[in-house]
Every structure is written in structure tokens, then in C-alpha cells.
C-alpha positions as CSV (number, residue, x, y, z in Angstrom):
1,X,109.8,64.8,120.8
2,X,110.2,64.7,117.1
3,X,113.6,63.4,115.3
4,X,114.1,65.2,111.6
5,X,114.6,62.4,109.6
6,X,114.6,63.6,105.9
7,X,114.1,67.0,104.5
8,X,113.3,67.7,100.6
9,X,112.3,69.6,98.2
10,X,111.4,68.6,94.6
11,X,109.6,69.4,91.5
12,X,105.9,67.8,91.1
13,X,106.8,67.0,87.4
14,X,109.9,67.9,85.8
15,X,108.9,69.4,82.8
16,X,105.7,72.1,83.8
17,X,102.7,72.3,81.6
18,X,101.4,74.9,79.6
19,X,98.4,76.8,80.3
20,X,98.1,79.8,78.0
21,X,100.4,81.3,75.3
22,X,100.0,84.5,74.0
23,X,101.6,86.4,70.9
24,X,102.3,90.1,71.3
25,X,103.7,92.3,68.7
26,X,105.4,95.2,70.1
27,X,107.3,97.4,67.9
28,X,108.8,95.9,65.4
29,X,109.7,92.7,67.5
30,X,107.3,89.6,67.8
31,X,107.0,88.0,71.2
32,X,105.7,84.6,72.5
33,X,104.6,84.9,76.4
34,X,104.3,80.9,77.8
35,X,102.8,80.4,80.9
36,X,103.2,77.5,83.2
37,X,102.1,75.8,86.4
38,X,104.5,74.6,88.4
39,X,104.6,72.9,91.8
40,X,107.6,72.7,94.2
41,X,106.8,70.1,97.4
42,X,108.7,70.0,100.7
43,X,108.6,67.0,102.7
44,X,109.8,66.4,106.4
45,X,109.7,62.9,107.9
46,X,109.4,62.6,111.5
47,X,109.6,59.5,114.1
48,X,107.3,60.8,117.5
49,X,109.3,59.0,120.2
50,X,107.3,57.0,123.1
51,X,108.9,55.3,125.8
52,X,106.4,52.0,126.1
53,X,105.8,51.2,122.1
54,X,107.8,51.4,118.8
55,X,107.4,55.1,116.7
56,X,106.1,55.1,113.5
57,X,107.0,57.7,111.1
58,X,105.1,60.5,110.3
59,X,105.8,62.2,106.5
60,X,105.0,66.0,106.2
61,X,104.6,67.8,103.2
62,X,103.5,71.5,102.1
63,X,103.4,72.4,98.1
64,X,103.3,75.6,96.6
65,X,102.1,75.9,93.4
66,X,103.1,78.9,91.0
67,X,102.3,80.5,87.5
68,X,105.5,81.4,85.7
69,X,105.8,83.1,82.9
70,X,108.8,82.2,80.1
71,X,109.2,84.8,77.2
72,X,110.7,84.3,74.1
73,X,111.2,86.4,70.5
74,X,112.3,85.0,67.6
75,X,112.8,81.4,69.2
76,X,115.3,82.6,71.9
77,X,114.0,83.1,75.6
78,X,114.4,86.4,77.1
79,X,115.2,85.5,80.9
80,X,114.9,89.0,82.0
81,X,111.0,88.7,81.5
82,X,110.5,85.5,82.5
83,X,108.9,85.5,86.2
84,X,106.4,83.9,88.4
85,X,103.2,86.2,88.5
86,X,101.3,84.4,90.6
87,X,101.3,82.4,94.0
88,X,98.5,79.8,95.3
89,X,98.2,79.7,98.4
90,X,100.2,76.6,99.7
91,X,98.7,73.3,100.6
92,X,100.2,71.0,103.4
93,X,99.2,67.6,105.4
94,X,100.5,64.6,106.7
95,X,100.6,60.8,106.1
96,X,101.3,58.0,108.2
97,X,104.7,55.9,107.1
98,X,108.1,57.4,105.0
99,X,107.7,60.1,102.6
100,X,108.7,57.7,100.0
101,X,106.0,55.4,100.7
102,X,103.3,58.6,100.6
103,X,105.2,60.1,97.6
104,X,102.3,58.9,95.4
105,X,99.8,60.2,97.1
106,X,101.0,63.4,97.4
107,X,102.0,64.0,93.8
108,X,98.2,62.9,93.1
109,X,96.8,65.3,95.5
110,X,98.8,68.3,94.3
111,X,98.0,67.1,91.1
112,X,94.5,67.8,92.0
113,X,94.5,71.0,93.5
114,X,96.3,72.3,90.2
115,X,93.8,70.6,88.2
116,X,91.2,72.3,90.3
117,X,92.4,75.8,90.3
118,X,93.5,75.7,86.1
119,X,90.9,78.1,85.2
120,X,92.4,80.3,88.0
121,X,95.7,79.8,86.8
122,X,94.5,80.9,83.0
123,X,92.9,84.0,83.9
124,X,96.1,85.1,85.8
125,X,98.0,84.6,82.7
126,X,95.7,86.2,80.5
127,X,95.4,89.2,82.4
128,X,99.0,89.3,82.7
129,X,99.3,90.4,79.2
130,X,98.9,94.0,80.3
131,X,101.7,93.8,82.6
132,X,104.1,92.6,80.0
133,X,103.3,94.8,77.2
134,X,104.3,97.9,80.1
135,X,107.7,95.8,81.0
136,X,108.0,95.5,76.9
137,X,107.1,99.6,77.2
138,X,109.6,100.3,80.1
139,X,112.5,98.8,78.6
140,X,112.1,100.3,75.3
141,X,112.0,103.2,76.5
142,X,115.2,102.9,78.4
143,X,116.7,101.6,75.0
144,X,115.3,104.3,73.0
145,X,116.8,106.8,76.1
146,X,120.2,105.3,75.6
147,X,120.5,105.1,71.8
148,X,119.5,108.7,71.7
149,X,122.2,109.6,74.6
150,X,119.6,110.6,76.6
């Protein structure tokens, strides 16, 4: 049987790098597209319980790693474009011992796998320039549609 001692979630770093920026004029209106990996980790400590010897604790951890993309024109962000556009498939294990203790090793093994899949993550972003241009189309459309009452 398995006692739930600690359940988390956290950010791998709390400021997400950068791994491609585009420029895109559309219309009159300059844009900046950012795009970013970022990791989120869960961890769930459990104690195994034995009736002849002590328990140790067991830490258990899955990360899922995302590209987001942050848009911004004229130095302000547009939230309503900003989005993850793509998902890693998640990552999980276990260490013997307290999350805390295993923290380290975990950050440094997610670390890894994003440092592994970073060319991965820059084609997704580049080829996500398409998609935003059509979002850019879609709503300007919609705003020309309304200023013409239409």
C-alpha cells in the first residue's frame, strides 16, 4: 500500500528560454512572435508500507515540456495570440528518497531531454509562422467586417 505524501507541481526554471523569434509585417502593423520552451514537473512522494522493515520513500515525477508562443506589436504583448503550439511527449521516473533530495536530479534530466529535442522545438516554431500569419488574417478580417458594418 502506498501513503501520498507530497504532491506538486512547479516550473523547471522560472523565466523560459527563447528559441526562435520571428518578425512578421502584416498590414500596416509590425509583429514580434517569441517562442519558448517551457517545462512544468509533477512530483508525488510515496512511502511503500512493510510490516517486518522500515519504508523508504519513493519520489515520482512526470514533466511535460511545451513550446509557447508570446506575441507582441509595438512592445506590448497580445495575449489573445499567445499559445502553446506544441506538446512533447511527457517524460516520467522515479528515485529512491524525498522529492526534495531528487529535485536536482530531475531538473538536470529534464534539462536534458529539452536540450536534446531543441532543434525539434525550433522547427515547430518556425513552421508555426504560417499559422500565425492566418490567425493575423482571421482577425483582420473580422475587424475589417465590423468597421465596415458588415
Amino acid at each position: 500500500m502506498f501513503l501520498i505524501l507530497l504532491s506538486s507541481v512547479a516550473a523547471l526554471a522560472a523565466a523560459p528560454s527563447t528559441i526562435h523569434s520571428a518578425a512578421i509585417s502584416h498590414g500596416a502593423q509590425a509583429y514580434t512572435a517569441s517562442y519558448h520552451a517551457q517545462s512544468a514537473i509533477s512530483l508525488r512522494e510515496v512511502e511503500p508500507r512493510f510490516a517486518n522493515r522500515g519504508a523508504i520513500p519513493v519520489c515520482r515525477w512526470q514533466a511535460d515540456v511545451t513550446v509557447n508562443r508570446a506575441v507582441a506589436a509595438q512592445g506590448q504583448a497580445i495575449p489573445a495570440f499567445g499559445k502553446a503550439i506544441h506538446r512533447f511527449a511527457p517524460m516520467s521516473g522515479s528515485y529512491a528518497g524525498t522529492c526534495a533530495a531528487a529535485r536536482h536530479q530531475i531538473d538536470a534530466q529534464v534539462a536534458r531531454h529539452v536540450a536534446d529535442r531543441s532543434a525539434e522545438a525550433v522547427a515547430v516554431a518556425q513552421q508555426d509562422r504560417a499559422v500565425l500569419v492566418n490567425e493575423l488574417d482571421g482577425v483582420r478580417a473580422l475587424t475589417k467586417g465590423a468597421v465596415n458594418g458588415g
